[in-house]
N, C-alpha and C positions, 0 to 999 in steps of 0.2 A: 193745883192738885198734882202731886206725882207720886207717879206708878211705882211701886216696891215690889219687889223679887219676895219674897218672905212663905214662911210657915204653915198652915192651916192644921188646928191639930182636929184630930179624929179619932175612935177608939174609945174603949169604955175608960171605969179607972182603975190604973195603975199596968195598964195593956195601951198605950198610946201608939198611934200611929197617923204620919204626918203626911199632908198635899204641900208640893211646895205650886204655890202659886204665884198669878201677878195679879194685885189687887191695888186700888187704892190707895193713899196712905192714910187717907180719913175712914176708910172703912173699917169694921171690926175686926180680931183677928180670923175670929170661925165664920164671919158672916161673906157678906158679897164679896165676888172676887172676878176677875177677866179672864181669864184664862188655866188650864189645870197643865203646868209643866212638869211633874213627875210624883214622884213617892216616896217616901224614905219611914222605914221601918225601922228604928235604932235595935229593939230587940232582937231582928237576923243578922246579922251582921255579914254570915256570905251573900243573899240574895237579896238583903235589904233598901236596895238604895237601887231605883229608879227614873232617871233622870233625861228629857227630852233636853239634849243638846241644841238640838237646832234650833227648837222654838226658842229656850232661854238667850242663844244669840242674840236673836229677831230681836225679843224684848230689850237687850241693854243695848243694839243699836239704837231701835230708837226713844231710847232716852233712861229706861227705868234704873231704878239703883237696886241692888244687889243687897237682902242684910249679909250681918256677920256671918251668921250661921248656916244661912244657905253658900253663903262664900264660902264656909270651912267642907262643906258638903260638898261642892263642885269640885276645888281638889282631890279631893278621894279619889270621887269619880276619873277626873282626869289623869292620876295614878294609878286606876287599874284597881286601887284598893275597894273592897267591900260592895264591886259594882257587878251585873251580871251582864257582860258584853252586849250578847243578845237583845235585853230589853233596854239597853240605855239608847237606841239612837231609833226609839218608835217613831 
């Protein structure tokens, strides 16, 4: 069983809004999950993106994989782009 970095969507429809978390890989995408490492909001784009650094570390220390799209998310962040300093390092 290994841990994945990934998704959780949220939001009603056509207003989505995302938890990225670390869940399972057998688990569902909305369903159980381990840990809540940030938020990402695609529709703000200045203040939309949310993102626990340290904890997300913690997690690919030890061991968990990353998807694509929280990878394409974590550069942003780590560019400075579309992140709100302040709330990225809760």
């Amino acid at each position: 069983m290994a841990v994945r970095i990934r998704l959780a969507r949220h939001g009603t429809k056509k207003k989505p809004f995302y938890r990225v978390v670390a869940a399972n890989s057998s688990f569902p995408r909305d369903g159980r999950f381990l840990d809540v490492l940030g938020t990402y909001d695609p529709r703000n784009k200045t203040r939309g993106l949310n993102l626990k650094m340290d904890k997300i570390r913690q997690w690919i220390s030890q061991g968990a994989e990353v998807s694509d799209t929280v990878r394409r998310i974590m550069r942003q962040a780590e560019k400075g782009k579309a992140v709100n300093p302040s709330q990225a390092t809760d």
